[in-house]
PDB file of N, CA, C and O in Angstrom, chain B, residues numbered from 101:
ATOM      1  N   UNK B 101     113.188  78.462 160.151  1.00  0.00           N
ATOM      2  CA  UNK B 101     114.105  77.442 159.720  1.00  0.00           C
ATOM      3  C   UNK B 101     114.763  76.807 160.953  1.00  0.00           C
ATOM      4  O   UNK B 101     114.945  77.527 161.934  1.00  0.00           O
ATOM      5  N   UNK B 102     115.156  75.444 160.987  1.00  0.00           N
ATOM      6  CA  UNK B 102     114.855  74.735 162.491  1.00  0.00           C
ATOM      7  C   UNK B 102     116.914  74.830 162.155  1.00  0.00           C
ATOM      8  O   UNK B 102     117.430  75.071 161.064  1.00  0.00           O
ATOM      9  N   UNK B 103     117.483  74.617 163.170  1.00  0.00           N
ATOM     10  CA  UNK B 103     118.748  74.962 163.449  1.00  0.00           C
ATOM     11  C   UNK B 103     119.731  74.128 162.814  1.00  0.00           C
ATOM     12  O   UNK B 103     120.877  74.558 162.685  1.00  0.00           O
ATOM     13  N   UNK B 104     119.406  72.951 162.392  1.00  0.00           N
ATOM     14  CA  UNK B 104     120.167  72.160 161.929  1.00  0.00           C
ATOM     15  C   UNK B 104     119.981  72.099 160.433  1.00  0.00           C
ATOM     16  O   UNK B 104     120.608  71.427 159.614  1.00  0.00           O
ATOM     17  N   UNK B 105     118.876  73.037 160.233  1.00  0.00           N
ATOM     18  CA  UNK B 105     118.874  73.135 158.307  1.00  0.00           C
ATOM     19  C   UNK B 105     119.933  74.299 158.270  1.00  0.00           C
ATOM     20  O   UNK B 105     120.784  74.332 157.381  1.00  0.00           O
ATOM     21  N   UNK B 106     119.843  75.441 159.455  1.00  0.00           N
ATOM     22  CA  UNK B 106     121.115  76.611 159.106  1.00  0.00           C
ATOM     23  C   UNK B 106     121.990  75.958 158.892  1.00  0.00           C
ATOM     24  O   UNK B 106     122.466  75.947 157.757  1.00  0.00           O
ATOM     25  N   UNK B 107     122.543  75.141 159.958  1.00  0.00           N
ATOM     26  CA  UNK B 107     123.451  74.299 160.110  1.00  0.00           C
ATOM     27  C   UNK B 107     124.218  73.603 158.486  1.00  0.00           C
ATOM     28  O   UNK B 107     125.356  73.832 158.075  1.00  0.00           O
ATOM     29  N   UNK B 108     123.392  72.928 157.978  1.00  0.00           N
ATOM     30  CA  UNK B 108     123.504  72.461 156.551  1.00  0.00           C
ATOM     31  C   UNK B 108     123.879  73.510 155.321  1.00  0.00           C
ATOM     32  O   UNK B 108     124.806  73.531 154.511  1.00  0.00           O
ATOM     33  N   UNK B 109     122.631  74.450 155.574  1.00  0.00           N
ATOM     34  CA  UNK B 109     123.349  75.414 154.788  1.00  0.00           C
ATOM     35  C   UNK B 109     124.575  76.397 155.053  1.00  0.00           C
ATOM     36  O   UNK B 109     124.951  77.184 154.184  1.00  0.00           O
ATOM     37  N   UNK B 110     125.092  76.318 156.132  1.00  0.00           N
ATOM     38  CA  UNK B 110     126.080  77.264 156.204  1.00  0.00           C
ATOM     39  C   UNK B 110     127.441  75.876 155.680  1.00  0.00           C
ATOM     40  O   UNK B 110     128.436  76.082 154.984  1.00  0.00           O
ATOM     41  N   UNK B 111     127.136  74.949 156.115  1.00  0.00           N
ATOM     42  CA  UNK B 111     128.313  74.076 155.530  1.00  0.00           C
ATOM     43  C   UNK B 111     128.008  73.989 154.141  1.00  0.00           C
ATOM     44  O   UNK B 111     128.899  73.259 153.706  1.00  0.00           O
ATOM     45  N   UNK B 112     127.408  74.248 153.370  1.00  0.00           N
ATOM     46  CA  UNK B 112     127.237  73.453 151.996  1.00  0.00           C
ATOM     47  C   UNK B 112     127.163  74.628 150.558  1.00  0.00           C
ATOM     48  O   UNK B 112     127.365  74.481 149.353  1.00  0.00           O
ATOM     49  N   UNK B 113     126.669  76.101 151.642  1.00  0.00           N
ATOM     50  CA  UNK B 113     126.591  76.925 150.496  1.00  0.00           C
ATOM     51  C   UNK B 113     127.341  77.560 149.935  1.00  0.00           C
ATOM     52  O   UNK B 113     126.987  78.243 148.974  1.00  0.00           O
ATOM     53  N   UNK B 114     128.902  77.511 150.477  1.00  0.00           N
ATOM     54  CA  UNK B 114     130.367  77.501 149.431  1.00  0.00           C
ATOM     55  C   UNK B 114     130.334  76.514 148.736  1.00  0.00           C
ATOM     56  O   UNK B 114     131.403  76.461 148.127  1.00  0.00           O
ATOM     57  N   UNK B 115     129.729  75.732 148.494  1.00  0.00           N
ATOM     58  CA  UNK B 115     130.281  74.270 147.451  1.00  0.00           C
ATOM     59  C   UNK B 115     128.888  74.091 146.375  1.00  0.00           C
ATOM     60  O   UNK B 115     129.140  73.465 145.345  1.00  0.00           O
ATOM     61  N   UNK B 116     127.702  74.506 146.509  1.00  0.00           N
ATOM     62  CA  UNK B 116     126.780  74.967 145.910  1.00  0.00           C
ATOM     63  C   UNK B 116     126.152  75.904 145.279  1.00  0.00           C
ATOM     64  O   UNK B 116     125.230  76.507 145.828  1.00  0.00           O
ATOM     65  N   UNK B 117     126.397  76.073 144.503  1.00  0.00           N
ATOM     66  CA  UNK B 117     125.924  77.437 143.473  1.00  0.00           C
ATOM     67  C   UNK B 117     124.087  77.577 143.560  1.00  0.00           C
ATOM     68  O   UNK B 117     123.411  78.518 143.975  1.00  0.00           O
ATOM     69  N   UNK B 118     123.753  76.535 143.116  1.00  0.00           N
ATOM     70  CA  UNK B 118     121.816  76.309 143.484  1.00  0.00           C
ATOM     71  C   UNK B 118     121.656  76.762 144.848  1.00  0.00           C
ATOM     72  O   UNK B 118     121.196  77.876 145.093  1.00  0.00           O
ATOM     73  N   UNK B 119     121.946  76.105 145.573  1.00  0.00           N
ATOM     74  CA  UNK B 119     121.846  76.579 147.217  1.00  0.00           C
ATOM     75  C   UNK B 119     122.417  78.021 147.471  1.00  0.00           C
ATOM     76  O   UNK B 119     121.912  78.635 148.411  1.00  0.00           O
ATOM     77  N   UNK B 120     123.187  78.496 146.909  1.00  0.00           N
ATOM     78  CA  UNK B 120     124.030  79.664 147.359  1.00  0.00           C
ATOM     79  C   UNK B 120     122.663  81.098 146.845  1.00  0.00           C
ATOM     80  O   UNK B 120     122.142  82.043 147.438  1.00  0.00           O
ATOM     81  N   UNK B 121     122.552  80.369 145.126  1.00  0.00           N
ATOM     82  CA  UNK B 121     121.430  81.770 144.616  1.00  0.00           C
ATOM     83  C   UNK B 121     120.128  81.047 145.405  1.00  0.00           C
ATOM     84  O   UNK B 121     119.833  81.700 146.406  1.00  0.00           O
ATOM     85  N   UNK B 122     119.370  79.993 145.228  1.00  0.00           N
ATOM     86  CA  UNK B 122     118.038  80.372 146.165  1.00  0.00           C
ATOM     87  C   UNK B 122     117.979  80.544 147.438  1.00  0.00           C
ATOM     88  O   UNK B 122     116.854  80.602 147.935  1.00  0.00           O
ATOM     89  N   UNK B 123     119.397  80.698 148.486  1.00  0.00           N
ATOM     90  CA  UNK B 123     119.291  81.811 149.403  1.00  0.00           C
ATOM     91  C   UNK B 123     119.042  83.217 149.236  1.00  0.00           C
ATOM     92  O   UNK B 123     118.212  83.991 149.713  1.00  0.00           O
ATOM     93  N   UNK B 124     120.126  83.343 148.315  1.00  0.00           N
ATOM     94  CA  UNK B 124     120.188  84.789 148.073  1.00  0.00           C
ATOM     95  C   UNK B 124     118.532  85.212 147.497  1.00  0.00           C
ATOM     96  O   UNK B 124     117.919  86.023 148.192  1.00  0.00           O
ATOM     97  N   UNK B 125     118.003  84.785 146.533  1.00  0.00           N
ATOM     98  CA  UNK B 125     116.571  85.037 146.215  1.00  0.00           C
ATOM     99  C   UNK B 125     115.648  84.830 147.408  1.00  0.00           C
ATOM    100  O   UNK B 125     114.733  85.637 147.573  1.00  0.00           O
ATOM    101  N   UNK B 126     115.852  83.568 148.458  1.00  0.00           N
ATOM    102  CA  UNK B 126     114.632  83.854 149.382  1.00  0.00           C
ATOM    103  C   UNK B 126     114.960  84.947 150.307  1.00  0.00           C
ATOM    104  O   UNK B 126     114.082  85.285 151.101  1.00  0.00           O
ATOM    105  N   UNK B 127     116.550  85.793 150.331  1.00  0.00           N
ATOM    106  CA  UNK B 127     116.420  86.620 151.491  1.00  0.00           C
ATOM    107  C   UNK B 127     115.784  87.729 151.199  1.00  0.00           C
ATOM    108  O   UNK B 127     115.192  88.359 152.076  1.00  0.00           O
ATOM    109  N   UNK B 128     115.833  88.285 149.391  1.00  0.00           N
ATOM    110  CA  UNK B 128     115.508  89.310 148.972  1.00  0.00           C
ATOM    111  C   UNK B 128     113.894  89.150 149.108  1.00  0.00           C
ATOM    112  O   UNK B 128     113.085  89.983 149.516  1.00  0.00           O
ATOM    113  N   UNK B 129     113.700  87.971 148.694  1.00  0.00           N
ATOM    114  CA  UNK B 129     111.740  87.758 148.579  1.00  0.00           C
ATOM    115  C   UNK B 129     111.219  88.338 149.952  1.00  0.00           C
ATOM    116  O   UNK B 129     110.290  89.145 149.988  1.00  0.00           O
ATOM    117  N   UNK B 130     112.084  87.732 151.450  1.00  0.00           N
ATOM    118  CA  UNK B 130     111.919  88.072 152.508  1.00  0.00           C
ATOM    119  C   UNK B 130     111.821  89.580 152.344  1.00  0.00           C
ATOM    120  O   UNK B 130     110.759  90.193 152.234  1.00  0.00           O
ATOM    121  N   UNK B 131     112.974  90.088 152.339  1.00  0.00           N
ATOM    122  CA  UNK B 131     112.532  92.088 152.628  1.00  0.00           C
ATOM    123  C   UNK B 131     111.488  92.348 151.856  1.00  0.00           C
ATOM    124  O   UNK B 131     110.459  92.856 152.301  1.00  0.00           O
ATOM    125  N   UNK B 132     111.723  91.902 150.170  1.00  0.00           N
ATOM    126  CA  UNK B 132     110.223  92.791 149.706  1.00  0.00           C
ATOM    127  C   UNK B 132     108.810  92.596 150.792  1.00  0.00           C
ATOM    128  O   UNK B 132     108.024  93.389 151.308  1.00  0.00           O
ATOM    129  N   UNK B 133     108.960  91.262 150.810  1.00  0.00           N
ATOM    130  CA  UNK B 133     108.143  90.929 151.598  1.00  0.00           C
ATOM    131  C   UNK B 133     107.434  91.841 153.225  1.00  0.00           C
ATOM    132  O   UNK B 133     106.337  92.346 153.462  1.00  0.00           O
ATOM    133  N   UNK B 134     108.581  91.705 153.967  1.00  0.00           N
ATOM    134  CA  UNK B 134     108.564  92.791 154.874  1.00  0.00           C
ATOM    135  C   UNK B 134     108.160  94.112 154.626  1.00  0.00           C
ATOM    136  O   UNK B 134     107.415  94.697 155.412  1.00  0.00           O
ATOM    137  N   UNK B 135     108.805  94.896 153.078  1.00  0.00           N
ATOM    138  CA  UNK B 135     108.363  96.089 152.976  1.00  0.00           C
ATOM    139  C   UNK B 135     107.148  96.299 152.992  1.00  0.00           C
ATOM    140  O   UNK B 135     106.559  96.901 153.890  1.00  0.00           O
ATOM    141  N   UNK B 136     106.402  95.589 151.506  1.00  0.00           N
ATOM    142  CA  UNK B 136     105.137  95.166 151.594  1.00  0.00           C
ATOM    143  C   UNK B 136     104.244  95.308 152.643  1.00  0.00           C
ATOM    144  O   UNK B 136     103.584  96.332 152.819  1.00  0.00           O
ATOM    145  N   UNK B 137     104.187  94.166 153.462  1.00  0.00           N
ATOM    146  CA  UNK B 137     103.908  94.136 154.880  1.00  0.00           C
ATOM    147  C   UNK B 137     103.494  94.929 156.087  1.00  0.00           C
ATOM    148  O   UNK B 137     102.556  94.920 156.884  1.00  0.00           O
ATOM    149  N   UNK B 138     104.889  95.804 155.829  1.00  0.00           N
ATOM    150  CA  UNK B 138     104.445  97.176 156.699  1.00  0.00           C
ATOM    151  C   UNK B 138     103.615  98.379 156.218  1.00  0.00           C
ATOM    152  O   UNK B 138     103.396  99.281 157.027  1.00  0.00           O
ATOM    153  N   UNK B 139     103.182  98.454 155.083  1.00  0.00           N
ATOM    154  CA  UNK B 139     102.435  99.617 154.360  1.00  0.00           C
ATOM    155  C   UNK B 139     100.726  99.197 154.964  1.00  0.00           C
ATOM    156  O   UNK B 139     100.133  98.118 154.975  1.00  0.00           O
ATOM    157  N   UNK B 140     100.435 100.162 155.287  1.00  0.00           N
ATOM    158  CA  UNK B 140      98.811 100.264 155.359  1.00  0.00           C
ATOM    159  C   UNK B 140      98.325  99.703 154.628  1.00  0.00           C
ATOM    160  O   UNK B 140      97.713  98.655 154.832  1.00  0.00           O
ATOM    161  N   UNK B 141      98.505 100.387 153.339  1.00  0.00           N
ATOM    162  CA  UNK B 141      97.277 100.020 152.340  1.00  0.00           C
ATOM    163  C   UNK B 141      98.726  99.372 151.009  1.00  0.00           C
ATOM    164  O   UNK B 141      99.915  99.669 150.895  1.00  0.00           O
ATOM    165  N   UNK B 142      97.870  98.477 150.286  1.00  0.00           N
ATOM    166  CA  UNK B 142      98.429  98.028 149.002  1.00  0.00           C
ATOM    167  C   UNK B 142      97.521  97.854 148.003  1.00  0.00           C
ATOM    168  O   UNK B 142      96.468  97.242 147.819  1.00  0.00           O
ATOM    169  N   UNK B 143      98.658  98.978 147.095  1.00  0.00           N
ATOM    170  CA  UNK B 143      97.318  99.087 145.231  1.00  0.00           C
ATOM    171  C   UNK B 143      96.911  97.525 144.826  1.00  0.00           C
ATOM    172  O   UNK B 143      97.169  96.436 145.339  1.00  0.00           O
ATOM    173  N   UNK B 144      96.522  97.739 144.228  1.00  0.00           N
ATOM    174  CA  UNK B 144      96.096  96.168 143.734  1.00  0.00           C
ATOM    175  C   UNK B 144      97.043  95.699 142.656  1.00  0.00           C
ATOM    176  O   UNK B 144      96.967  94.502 142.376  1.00  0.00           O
ATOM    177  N   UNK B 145      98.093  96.580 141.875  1.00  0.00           N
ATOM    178  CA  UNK B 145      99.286  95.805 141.809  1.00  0.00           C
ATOM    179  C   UNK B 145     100.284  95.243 142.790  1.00  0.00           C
ATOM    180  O   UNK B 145     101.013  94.274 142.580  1.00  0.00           O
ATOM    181  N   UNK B 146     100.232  95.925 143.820  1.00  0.00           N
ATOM    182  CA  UNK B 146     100.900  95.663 144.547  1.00  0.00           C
ATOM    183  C   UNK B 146     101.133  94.211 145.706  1.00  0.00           C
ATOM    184  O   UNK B 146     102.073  93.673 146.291  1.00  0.00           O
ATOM    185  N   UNK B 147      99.070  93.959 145.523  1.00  0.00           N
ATOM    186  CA  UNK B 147      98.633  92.878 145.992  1.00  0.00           C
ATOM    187  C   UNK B 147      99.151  91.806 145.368  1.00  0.00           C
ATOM    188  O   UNK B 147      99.707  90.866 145.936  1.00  0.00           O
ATOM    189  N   UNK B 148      98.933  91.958 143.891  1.00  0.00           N
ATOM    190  CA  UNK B 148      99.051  91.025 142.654  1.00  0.00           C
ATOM    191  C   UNK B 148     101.013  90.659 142.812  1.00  0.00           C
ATOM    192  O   UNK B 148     101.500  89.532 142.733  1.00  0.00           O
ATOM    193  N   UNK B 149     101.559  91.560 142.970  1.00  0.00           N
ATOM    194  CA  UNK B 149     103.343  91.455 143.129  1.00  0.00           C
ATOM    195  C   UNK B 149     103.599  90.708 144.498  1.00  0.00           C
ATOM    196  O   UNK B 149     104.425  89.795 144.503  1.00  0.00           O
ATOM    197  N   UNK B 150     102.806  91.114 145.881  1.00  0.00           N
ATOM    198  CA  UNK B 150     103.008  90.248 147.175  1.00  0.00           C
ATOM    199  C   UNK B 150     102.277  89.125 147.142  1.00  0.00           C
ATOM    200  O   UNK B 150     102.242  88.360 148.106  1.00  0.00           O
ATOM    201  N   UNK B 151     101.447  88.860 145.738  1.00  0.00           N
ATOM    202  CA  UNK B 151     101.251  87.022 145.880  1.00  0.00           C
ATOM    203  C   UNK B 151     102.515  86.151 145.192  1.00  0.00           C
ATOM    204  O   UNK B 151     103.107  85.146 145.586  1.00  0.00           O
ATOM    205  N   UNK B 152     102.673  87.014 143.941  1.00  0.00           N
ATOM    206  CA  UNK B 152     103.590  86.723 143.204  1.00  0.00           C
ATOM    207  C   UNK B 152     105.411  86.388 143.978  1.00  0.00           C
ATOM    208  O   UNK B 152     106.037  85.336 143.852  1.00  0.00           O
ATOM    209  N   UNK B 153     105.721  87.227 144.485  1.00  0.00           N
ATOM    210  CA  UNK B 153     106.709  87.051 145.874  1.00  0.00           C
ATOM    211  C   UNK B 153     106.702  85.776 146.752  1.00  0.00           C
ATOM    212  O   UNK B 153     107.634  84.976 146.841  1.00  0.00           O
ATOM    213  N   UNK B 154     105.351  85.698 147.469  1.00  0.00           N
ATOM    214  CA  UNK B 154     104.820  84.788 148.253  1.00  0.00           C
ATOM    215  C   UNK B 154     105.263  83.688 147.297  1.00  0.00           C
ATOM    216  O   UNK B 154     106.216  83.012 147.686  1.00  0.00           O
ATOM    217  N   UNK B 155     104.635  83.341 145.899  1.00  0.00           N
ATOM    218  CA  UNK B 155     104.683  81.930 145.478  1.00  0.00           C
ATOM    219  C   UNK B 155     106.385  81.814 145.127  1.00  0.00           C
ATOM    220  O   UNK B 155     107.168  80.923 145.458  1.00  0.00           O
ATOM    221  N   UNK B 156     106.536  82.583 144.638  1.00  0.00           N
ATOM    222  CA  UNK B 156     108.521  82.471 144.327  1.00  0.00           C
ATOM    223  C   UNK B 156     109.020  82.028 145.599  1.00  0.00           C
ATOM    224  O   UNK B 156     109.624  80.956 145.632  1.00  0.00           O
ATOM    225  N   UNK B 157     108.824  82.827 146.862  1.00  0.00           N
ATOM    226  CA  UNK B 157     109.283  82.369 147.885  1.00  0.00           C
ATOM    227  C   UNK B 157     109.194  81.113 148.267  1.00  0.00           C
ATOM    228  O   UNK B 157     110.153  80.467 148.691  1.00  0.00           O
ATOM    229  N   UNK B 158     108.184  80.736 148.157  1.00  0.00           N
ATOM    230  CA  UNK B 158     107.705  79.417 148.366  1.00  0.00           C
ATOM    231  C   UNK B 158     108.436  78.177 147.428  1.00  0.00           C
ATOM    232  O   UNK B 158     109.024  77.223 147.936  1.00  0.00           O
ATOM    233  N   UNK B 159     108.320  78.331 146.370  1.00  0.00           N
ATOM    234  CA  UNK B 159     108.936  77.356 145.091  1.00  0.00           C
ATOM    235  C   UNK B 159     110.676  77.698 145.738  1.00  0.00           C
ATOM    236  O   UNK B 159     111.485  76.884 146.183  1.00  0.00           O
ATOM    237  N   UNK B 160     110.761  78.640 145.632  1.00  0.00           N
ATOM    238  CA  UNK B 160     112.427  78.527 146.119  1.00  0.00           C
ATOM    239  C   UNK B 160     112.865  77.709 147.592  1.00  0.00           C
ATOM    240  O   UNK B 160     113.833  76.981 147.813  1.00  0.00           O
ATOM    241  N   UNK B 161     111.872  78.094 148.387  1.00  0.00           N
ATOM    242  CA  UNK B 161     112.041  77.033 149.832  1.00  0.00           C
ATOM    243  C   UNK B 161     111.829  75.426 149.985  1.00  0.00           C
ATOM    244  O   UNK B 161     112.322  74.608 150.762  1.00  0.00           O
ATOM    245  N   UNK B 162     110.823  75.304 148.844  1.00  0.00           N
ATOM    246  CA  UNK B 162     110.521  73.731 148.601  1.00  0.00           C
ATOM    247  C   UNK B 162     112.211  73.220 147.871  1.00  0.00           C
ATOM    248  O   UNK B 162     112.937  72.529 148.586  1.00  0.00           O
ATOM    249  N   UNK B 163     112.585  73.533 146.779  1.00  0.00           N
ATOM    250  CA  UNK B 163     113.898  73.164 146.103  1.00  0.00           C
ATOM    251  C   UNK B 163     114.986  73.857 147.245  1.00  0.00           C
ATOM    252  O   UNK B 163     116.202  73.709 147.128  1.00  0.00           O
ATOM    253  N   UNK B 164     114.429  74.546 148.239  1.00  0.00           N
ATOM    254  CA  UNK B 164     115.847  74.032 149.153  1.00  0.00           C
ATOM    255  C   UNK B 164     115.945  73.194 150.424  1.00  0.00           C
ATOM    256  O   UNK B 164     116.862  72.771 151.128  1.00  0.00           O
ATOM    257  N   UNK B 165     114.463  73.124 150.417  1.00  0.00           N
ATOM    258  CA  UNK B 165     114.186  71.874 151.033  1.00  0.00           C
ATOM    259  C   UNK B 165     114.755  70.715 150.561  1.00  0.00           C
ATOM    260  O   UNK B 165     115.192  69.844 151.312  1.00  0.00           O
ATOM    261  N   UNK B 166     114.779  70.649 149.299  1.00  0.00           N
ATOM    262  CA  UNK B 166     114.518  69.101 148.358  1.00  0.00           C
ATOM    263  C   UNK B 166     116.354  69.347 148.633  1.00  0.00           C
ATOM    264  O   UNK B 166     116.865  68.391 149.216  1.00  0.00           O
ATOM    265  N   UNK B 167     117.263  70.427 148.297  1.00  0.00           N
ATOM    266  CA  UNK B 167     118.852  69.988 148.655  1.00  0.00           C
ATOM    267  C   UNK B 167     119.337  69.358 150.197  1.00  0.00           C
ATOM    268  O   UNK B 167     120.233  68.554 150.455  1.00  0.00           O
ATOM    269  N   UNK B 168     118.458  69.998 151.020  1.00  0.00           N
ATOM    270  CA  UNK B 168     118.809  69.682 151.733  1.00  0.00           C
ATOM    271  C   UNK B 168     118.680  68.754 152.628  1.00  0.00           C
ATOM    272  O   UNK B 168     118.938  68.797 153.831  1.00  0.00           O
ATOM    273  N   UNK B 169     118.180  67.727 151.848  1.00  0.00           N
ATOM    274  CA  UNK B 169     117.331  66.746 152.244  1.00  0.00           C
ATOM    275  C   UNK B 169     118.303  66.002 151.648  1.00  0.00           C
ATOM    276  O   UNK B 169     118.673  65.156 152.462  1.00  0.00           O
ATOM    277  N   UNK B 170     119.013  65.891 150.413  1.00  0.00           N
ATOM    278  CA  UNK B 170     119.746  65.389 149.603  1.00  0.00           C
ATOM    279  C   UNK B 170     121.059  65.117 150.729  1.00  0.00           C
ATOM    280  O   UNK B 170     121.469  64.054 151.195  1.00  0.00           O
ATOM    281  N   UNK B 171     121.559  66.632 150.969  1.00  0.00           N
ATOM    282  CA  UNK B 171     122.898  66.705 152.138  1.00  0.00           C
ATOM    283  C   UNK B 171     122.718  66.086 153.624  1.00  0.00           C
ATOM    284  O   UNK B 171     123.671  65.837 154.361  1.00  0.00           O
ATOM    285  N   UNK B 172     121.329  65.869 153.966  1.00  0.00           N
ATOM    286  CA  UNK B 172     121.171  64.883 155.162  1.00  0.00           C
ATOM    287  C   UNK B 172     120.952  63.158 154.722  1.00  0.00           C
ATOM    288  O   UNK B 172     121.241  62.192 155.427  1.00  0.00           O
ATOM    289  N   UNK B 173     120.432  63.148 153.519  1.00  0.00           N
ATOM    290  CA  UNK B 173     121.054  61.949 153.378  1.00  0.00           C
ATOM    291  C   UNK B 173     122.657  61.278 153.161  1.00  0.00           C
ATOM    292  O   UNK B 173     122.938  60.143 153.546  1.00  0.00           O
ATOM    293  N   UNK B 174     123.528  62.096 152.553  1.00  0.00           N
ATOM    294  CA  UNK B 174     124.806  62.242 152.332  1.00  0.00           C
ATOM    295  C   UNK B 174     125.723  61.968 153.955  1.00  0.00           C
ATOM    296  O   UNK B 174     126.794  61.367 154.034  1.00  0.00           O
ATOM    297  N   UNK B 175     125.006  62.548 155.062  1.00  0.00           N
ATOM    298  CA  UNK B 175     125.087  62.642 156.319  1.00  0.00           C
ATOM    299  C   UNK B 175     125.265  61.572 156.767  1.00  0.00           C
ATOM    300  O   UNK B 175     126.220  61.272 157.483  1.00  0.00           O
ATOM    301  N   UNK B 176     124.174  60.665 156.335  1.00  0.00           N
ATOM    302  CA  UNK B 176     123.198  59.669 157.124  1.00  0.00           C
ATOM    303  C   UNK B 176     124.068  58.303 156.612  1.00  0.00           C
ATOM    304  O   UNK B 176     124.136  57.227 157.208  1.00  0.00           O
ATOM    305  N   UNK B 177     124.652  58.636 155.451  1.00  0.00           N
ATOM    306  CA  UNK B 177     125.427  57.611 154.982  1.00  0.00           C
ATOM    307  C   UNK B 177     126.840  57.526 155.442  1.00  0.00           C
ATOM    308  O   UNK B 177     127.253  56.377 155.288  1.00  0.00           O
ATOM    309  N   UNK B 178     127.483  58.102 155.808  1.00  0.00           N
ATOM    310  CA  UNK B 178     128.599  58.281 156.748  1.00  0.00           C
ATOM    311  C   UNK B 178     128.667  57.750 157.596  1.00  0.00           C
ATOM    312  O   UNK B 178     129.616  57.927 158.360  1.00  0.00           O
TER     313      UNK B 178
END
């Protein structure tokens, strides 16, 4: 995440409830993620749960993309 999106979100995610939970969901997606990650081997549910993760993660980063794109235009108009 490039410094000036932290930037955005640390100003905006007291005043945003959407922004506030799909942080909180991409940080958790992140550790499972990590846990995942570090294991040797993964059952094939397990495969099936770290795609499933992966795409949540993903859908949650696009819609916080899409806010924060919203709050740099808000910016831009100032």
């Amino acid at each position: 995440m490039e410094k000036r999106d932290e930037q955005l979100i640390a100003q905006w995610i007291d005043h945003d409830d959407e922004l506030k939970k799909l942080m909180i969901e991409h940080l958790e997606f992140e550790r499972q993620l990590e846990d995942l990650n570090r294991r040797l081997y993964l059952t094939p549910e397990e495969t099936v749960n770290r795609k499933k993760i992966q795409k949540l993660k993903l859908a949650g980063r696009d819609r916080i993309e899409q806010l924060l794109a919203k709050y740099r235009a808000k910016e831009s108009e100032s």
